[in-house]
Residue, then its C-alpha position, 0 to 999 in steps of 0.5 A: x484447504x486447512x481448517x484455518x483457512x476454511x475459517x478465515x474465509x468464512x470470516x471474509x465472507x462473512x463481514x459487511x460489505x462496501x459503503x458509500x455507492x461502493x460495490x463489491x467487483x466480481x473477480x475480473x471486473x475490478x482491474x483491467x487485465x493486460x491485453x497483447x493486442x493492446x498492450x504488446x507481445x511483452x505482457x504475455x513473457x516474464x522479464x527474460x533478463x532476470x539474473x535473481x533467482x528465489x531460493x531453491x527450496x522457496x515453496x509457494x502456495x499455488x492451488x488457492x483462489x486467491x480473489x475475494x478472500x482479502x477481509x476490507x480495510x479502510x485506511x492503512x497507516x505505516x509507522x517508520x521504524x527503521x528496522x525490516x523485522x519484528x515480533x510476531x505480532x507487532x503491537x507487542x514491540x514495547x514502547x512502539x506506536x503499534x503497541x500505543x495504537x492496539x491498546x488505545x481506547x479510542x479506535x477509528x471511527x471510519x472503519x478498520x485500520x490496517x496497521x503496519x510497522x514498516x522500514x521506513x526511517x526513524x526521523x535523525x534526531x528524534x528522541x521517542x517521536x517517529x513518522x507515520x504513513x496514512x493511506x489513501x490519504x497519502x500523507x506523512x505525520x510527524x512527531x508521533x509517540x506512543x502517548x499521541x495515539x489518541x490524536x493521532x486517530x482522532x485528527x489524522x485517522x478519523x478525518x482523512x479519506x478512507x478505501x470507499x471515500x469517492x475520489x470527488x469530495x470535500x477534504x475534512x478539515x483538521x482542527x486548524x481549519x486546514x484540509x487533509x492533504x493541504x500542500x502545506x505542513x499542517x500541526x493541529x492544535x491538540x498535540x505536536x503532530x503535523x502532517x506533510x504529502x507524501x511526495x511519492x505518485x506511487x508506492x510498492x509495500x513488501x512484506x519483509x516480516x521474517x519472524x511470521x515467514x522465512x519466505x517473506x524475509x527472504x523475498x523482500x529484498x530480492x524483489x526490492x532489488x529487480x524493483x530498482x533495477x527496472x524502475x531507475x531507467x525510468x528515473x522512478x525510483x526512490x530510496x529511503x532517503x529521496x524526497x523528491x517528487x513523484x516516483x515509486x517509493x518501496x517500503x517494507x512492511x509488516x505482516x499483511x496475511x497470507x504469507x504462504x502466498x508469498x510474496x505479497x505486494x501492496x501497490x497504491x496508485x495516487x490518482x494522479x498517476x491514474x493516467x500515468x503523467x508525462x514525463x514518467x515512462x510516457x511509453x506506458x502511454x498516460x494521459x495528463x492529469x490536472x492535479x486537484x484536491x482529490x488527486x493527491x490521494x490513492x486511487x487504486x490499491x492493487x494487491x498482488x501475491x506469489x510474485x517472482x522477480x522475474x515479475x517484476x519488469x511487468x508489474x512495473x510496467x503494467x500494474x505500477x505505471x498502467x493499474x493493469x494487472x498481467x496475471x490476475x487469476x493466480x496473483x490478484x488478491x484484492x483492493x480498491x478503485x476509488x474513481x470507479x467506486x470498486x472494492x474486492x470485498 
């Protein structure tokens, strides 16, 4: 172990625990890990039709404990840049809202802010605006520029629903008057932000951040491409550009840590999909969840690393449509169960 992880661990060991009734799950008790004599034979082998293949010389870091060691976070916001690689260290792209958001002197109020450029794009049209993604909330902004960041974290940030905000609660209201996560387009009343759902029921974050690590660049779009492949028999997946209802949306995001590990996946489950609904790969066997307040939020974050292609089909069909992880000692990093009140850290 190098000196440097030594210290990033102990930071993580050392930093305040979960709040609000949330407690710290020991390694095997925060997701259900698959089970051949329940969930098939199939849970046991790696997708054997897989053609794509990692580089050669793809090297992956194999030894470390991987459970536990993921420091916490509160809320998650993704801003659309349309690009798949930055600089090293994305608040200094000038001009970008990561840059506005790290020298903003009003910070979050309800915990850390994990922040993430992502691919996601740049609205057609938009002149210095752009869209953000706030997670668990679920919820796109829109018109964001550098100069809204202070609205941006104080209407949309500090009142939407964090990683350790029980799934049954009272949506914050924005200065309107109006819920977060209101069905309908919100605009507050300081700025030109509004905010919209994100129509997605389950969303699979990628770490494409070249610049940090070739390895990420180079097993994004491998992973992205065995994703989609396993994903539209189902009719689940989504491009970029695909608005419709449900699905998977995939996006590529920024560094997230522990690029050795690569590739790391980030999968946020809405709780509606905690039982899988209807008419979305009904083999993977979900119960029928009423859609309330509560449900358009994230349930779940499963955080996985060294993933392959080759697992992908299970991950789809397990982790994604099931919230079941199928190698959790050597791929599960960390994340949270909103409904079981559960966090990794």
């Amino acid at each position: 172990m190098s000196f440097k992880t030594l210290i990033n661990r102990i930071k993580v060991v050392g930093q305040s625990g979960p709040k609000d009734g949330f407690t710290t799950a020991p390694e095997g008790k925060l997701f259900s890990k698959t089970d051949p004599t329940v969930d098939g034979e199939e849970c046991l082998h790696d997708c054997d039709s897989c053609t794509v293949k990692l580089p050669s010389k793809f090297k992956i870091e194999e030894d470390s404990k991987l459970y536990g060691y993921v420091a916490g976070w509160q809320t998650h916001l993704l801003v659309a840049t349309g690009k798949t690689d930055w600089l090293r260290d994305v608040e200094h792209e000038k001009g970008s809202i990561m840059e506005a958001i790290d020298k903003c002197k009003v910070e979050p109020s309800n915990g850390k802010l994990k922040l993430s450029a992502s691919n996601i794009p740049i609205p057609s049209g938009a002149d210095s605006t752009t869209t953000c993604l706030l997670l668990p909330a679920f919820t796109f902004i829109d018109n964001v520029d550098p100069s809204s960041a202070t609205s941006l974290i104080e209407s949309h940030i500090n009142t939407g629903p964090t990683n350790t905000t029980p799934l049954i609660h009272q949506p914050t209201s924005h200065a309107n008057g109006q819920p977060n996560g209101s069905t309908a387009a919100v605009a507050t009343s300081s700025s030109t932000l509004s905010s919209r759902p994100c129509p997605h029921r389950y969303l699979i974050l990628l770490c494409s951040h070249k610049t940090r690590d070739a390895r990420c660049g180079q097993s994004a779009p491998l992973l992205r491409k065995e994703f989609e492949r396993h994903l539209r028999p189902l009719g689940l997946y989504r491009d970029l550009d695909d608005e419709r209802p449900g699905g998977v949306g995939i996006y590529f995001i920024s560094h997230v840590g522990g690029h050795k590990f690569s590739a790391n996946v980030m999968i946020y489950r809405r709780a509606d999909a905690a039982g899988v609904l209807k008419g979305e790969a009904a083999a993977a066997g979900g119960k029928e969840v009423e859609e309330e307040a509560g449900n358009m939020e994230a349930a779940q974050c499963i955080w996985l690393a060294r993933v392959r292609p080759e697992d992908c089909e299970n991950v789809v069909r397990y982790t994604v449509l099931q919230g079941k992880v199928v190698k959790p000692e050597s791929q599960l990093r960390g994340g949270f169960d909103r409904g079981r009140q559960l966090v990794s850290w």
